[in-house]
Each structure stands twice: as structure tokens, then as C-alpha cells.
N, CA, C and O atoms as a MOPAC input file, in Angstrom:
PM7 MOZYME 1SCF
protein

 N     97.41100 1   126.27800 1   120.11000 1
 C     96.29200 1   126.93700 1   120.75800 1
 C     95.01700 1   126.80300 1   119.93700 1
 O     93.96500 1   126.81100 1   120.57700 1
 N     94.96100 1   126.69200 1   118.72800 1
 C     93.65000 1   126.55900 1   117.83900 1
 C     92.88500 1   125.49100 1   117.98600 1
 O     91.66200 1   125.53300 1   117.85400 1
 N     93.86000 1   123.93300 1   118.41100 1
 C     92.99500 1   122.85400 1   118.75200 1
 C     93.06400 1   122.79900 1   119.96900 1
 O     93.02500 1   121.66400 1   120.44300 1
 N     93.18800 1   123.95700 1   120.92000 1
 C     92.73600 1   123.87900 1   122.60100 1
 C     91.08200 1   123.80900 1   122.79000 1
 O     90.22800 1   124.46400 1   122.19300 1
 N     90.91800 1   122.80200 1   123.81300 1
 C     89.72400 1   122.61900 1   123.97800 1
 C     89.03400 1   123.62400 1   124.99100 1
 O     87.83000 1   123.64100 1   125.24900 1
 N     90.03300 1   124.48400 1   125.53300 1
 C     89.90600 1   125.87400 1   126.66300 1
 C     89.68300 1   127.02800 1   126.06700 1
 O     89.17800 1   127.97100 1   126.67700 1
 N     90.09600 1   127.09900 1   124.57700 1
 C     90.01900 1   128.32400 1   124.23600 1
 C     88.97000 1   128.41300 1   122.77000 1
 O     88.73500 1   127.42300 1   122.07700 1
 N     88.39200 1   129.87500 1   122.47300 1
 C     87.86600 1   129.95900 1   121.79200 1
 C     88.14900 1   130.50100 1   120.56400 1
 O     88.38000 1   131.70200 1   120.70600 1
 N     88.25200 1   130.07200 1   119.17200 1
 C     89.30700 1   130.68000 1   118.20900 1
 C     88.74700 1   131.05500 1   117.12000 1
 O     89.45000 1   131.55800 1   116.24200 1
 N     87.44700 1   130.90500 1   116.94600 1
 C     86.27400 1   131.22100 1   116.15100 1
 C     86.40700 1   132.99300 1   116.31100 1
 O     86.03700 1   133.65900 1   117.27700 1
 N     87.15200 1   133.56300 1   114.84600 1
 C     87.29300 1   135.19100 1   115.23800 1
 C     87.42600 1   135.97400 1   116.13400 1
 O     87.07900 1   137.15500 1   116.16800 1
 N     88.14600 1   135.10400 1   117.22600 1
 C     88.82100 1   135.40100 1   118.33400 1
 C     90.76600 1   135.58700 1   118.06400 1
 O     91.55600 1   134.97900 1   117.34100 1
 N     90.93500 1   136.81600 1   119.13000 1
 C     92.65200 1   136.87600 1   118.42500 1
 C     93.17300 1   136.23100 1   119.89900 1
 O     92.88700 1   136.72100 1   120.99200 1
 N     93.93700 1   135.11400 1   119.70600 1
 C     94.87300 1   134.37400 1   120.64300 1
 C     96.76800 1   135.66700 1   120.54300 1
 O     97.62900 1   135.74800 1   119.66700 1
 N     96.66500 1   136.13700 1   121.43200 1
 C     97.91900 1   137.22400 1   121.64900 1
 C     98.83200 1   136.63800 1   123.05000 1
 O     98.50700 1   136.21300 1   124.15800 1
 N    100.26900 1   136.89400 1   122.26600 1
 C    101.00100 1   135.81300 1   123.08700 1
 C    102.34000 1   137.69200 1   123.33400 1
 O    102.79200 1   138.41400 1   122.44500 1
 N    102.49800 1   137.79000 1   124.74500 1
 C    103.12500 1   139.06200 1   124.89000 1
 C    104.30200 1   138.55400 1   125.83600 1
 O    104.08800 1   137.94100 1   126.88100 1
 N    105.52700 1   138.86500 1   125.37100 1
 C    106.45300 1   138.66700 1   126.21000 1
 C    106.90800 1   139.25600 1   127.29000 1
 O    107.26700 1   140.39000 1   126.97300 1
 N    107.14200 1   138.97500 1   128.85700 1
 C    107.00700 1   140.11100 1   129.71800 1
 C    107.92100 1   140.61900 1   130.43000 1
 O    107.75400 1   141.61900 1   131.12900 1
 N    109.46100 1   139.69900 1   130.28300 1
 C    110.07000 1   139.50300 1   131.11100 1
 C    111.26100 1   138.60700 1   131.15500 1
 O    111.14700 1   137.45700 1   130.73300 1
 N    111.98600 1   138.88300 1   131.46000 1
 C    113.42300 1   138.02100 1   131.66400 1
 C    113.67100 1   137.42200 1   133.43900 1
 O    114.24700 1   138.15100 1   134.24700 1
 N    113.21200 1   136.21000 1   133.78200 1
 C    113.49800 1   135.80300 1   134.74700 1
 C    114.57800 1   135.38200 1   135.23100 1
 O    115.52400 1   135.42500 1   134.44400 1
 N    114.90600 1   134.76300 1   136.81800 1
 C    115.97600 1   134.15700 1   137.01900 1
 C    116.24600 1   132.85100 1   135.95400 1
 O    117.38200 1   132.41400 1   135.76300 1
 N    115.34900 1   132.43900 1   135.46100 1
 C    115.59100 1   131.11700 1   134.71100 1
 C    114.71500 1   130.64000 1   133.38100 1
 O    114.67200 1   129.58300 1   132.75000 1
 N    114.09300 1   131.81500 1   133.26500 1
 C    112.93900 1   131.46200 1   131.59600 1
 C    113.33700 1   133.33000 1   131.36300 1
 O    114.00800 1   134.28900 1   131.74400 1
 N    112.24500 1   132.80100 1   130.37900 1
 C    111.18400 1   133.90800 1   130.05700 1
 C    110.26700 1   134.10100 1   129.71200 1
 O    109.93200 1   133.54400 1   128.66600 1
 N    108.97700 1   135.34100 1   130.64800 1
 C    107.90600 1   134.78200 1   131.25300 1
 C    107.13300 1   135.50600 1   129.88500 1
 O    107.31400 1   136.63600 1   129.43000 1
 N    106.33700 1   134.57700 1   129.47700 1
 C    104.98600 1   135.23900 1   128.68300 1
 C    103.45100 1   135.54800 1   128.91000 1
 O    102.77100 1   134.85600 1   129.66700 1
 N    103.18200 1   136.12200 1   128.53700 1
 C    101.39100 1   136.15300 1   129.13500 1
 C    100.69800 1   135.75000 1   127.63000 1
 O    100.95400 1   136.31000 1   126.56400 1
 N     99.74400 1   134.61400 1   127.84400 1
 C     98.69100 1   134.29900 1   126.59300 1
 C     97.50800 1   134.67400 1   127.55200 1
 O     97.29800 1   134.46200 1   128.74600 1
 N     96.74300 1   135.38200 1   126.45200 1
 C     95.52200 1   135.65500 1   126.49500 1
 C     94.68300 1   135.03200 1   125.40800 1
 O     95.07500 1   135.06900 1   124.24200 1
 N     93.41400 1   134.39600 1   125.78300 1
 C     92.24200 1   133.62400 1   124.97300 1
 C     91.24000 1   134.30200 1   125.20500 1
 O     91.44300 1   135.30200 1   125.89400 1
 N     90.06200 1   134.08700 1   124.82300 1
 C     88.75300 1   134.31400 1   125.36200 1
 C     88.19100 1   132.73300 1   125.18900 1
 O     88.46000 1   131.95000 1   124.27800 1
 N     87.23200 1   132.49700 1   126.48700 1
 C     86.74900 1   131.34000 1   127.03500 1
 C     85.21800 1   131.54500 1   127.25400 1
 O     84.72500 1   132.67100 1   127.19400 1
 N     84.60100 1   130.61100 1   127.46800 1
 C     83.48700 1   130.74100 1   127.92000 1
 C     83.00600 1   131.61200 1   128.99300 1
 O     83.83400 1   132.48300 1   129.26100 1
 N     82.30100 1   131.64500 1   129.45700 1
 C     81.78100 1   132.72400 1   130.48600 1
 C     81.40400 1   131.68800 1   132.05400 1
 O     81.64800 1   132.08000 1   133.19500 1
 N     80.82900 1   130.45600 1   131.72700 1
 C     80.52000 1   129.96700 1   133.14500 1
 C     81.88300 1   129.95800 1   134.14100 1
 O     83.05900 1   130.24400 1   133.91900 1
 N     81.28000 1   129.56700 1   135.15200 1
 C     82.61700 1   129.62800 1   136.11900 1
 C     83.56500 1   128.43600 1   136.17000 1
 O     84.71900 1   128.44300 1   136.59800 1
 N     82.55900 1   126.92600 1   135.41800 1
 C     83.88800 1   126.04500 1   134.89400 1
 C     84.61200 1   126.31300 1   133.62300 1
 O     85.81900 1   126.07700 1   133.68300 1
 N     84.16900 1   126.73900 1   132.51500 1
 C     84.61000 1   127.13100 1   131.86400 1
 C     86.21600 1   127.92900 1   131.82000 1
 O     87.15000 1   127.62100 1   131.08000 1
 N     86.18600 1   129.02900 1   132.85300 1
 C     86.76300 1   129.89500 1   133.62000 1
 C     87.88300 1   128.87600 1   134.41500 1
 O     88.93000 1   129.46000 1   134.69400 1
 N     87.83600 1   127.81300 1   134.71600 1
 C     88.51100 1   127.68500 1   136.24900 1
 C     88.85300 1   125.98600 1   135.02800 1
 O     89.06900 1   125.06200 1   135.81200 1
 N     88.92600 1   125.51500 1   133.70100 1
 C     88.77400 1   124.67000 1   133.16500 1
 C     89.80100 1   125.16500 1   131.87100 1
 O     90.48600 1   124.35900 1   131.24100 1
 N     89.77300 1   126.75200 1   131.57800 1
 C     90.29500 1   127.28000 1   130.46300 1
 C     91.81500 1   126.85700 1   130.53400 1
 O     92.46300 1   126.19200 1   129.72600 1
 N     92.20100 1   127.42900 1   131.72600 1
 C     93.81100 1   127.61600 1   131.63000 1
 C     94.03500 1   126.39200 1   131.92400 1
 O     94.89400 1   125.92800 1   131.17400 1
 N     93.67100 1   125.69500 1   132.64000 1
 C     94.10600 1   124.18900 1   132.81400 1
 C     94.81700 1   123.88100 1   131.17400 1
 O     96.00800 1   123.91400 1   130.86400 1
 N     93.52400 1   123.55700 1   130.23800 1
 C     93.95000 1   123.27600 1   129.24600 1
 C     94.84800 1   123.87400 1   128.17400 1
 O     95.56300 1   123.37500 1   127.30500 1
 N     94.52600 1   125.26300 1   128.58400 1
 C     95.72000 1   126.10800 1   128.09100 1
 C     97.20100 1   125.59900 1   128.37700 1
 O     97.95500 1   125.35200 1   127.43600 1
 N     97.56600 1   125.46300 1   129.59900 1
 C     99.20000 1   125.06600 1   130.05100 1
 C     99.53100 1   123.42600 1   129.75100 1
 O    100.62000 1   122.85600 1   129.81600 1
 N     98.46200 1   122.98400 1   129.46800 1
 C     98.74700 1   121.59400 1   129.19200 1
 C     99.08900 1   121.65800 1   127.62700 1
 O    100.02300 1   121.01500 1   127.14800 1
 N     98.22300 1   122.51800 1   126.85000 1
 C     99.00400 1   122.04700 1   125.20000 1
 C    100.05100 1   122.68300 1   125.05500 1
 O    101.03800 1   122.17700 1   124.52200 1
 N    100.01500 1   124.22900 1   125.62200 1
 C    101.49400 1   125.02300 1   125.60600 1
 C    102.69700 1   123.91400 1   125.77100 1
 O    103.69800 1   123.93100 1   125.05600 1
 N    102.45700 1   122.91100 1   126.84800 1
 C    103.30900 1   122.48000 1   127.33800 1
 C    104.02600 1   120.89200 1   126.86200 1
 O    105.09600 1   120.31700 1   127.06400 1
 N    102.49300 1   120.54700 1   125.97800 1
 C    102.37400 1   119.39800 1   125.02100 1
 C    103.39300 1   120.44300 1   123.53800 1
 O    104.57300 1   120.09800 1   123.47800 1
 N    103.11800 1   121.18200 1   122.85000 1
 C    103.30700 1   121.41900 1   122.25500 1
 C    105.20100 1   121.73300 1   122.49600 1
 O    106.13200 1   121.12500 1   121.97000 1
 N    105.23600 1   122.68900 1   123.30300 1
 C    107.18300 1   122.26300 1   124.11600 1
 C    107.47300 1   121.03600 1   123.84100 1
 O    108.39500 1   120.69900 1   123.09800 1
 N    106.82700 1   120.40000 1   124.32800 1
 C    107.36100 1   118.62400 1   124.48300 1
 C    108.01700 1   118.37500 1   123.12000 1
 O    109.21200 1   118.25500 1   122.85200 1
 N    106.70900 1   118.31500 1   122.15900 1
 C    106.69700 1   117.61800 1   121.01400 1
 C    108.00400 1   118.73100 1   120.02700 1
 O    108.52500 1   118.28200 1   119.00600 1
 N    108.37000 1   120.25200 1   120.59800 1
 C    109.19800 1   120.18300 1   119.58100 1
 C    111.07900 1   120.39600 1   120.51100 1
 O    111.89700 1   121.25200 1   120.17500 1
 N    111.21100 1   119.73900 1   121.22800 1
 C    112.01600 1   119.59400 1   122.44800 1
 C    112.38300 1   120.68900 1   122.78700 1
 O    113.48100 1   121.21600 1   122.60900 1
 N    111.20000 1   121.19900 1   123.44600 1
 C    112.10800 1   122.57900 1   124.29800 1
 C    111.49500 1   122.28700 1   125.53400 1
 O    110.31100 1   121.99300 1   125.70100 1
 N    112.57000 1   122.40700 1   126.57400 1
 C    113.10100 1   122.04900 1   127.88000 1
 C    112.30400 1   123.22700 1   128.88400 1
 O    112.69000 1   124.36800 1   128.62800 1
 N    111.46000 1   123.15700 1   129.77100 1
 C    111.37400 1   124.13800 1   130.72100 1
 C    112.77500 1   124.07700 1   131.94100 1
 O    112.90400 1   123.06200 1   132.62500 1
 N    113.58600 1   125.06000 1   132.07200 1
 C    114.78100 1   124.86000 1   133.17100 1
 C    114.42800 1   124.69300 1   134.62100 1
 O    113.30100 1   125.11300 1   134.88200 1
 N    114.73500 1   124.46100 1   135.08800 1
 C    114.98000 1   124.35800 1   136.53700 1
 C    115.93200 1   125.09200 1   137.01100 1
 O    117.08000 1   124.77600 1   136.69700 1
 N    115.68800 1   126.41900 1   138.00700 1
 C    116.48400 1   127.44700 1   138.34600 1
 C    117.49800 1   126.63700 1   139.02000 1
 O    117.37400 1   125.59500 1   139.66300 1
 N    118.78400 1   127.51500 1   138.66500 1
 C    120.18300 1   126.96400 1   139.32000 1
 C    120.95200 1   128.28000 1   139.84500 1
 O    120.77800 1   129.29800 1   139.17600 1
 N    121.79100 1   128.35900 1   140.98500 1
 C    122.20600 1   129.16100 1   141.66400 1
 C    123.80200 1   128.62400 1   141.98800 1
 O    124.16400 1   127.46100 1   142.16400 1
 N    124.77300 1   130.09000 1   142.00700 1
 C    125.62500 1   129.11800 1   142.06800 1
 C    126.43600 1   130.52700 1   143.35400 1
 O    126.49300 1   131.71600 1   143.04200 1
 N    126.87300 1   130.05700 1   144.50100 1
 C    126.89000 1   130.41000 1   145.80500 1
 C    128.49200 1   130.52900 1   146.35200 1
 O    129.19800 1   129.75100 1   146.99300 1
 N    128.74900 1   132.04400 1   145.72000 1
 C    130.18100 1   132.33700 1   145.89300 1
 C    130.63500 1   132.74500 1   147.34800 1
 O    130.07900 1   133.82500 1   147.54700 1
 N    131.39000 1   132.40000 1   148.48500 1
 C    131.58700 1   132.71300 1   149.44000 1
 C    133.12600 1   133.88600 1   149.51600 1
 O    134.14400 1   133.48800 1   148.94900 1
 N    133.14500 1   134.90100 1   150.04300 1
 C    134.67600 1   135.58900 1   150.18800 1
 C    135.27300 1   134.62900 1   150.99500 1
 O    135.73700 1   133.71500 1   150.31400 1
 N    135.39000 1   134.53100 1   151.86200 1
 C    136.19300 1   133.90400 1   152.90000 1
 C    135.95400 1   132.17300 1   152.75100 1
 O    135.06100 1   131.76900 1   152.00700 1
 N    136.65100 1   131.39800 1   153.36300 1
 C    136.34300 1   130.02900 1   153.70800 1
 C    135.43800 1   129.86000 1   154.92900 1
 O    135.36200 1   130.54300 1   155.95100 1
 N    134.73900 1   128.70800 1   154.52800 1
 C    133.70900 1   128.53800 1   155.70700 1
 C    134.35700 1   127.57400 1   156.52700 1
 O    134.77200 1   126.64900 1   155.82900 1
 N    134.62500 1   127.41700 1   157.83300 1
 C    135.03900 1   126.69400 1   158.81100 1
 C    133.57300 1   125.63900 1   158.84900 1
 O    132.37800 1   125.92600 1   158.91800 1
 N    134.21300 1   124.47400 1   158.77900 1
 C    132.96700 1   123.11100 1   158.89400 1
 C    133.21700 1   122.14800 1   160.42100 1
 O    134.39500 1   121.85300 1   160.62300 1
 N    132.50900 1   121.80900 1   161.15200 1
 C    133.34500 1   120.99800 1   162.47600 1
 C    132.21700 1   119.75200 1   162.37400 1
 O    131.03100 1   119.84200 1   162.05500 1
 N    132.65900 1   119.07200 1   162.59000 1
 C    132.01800 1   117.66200 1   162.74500 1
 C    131.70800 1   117.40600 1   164.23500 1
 O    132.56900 1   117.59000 1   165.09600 1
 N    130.30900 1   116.92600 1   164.55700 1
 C    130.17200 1   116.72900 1   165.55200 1
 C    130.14400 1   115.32700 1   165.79900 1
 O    130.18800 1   114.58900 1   164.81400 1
 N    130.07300 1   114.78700 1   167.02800 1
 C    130.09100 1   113.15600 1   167.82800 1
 C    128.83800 1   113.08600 1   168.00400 1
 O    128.41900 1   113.72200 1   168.97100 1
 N    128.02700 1   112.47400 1   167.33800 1
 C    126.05500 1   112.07800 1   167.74600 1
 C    126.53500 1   111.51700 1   169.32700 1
 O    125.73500 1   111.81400 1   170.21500 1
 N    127.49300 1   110.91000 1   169.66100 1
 C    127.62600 1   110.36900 1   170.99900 1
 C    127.61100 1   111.41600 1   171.86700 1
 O    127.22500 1   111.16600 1   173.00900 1
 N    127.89500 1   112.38400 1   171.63700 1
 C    128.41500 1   113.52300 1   172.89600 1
 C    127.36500 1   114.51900 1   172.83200 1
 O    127.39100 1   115.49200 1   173.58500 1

């Protein structure tokens, strides 16, 4: 976050708060302070999720892909149909 080009780190405190246990991570909130214009604003987080995400890369940690796994009580009856009929 210090060499983000979104955020400002000049006696600014970068605070990283954990919020949560999801179906498949766990979710954090970063807060920066950014410029004030409205690209600035709409330009910050862009670059924010890109080094977060550069920085994952480079030390191999994996974002998951939620997985579900779909227990039925009973058996499901399957019937095949004829596209002809």
C-alpha cells in the first residue's frame, strides 16, 4: 500500500480491519485517504485492489472460488427424454 499510486501515505494511517468470515474468504475493509477530486475518488480503489491483489500474487496466496457441496435425503429420480417425441 505505501507504493500505491491511489493512496496517500505521507502521515496518513493506512488501517486494514477484519470483518468477517464468509462463505469462502475473509472479508477485510482497507481504508486510505485519497485525493479529494472526483477522479481521484473513482481512480483510488481501482488501484488499491490491483496492488492488494499484485501483492497476493507475488507472495502465492490464492483468492478461492466458492464451492458448495449439495446433499440430497432421498434419491432423485432422472428420466431421459426422446428430442424426437
Amino acid at each position: 500500500m505505501k507504493d500505491c499510486p491511489g493512496a496517500l501515505t505521507d502521515n496518513k494511517p493506512i488501517q486494514i480491519f477484519a470483518q468477517e468470515f464468509a462463505d469462502s474468504s475473509i472479508n477485510f475493509e482497507v481504508t486510505w485517504w485519497t485525493g479529494s477530486s472526483p477522479l481521484d475518488v473513482r481512480q483510488s480503489p481501482d488501484a488499491v485492489v490491483a496492488t492488494v491483489k499484485k501483492a497476493f500474487d507475488n507472495a502465492g496466496i490464492e483468492i478461492p472460488f466458492p464451492h458448495r457441496t449439495l446433499t440430497f435425503g432421498d434419491a432423485i429420480p432422472v428420466r431421459l427424454s426422446n428430442p424426437d417425441n
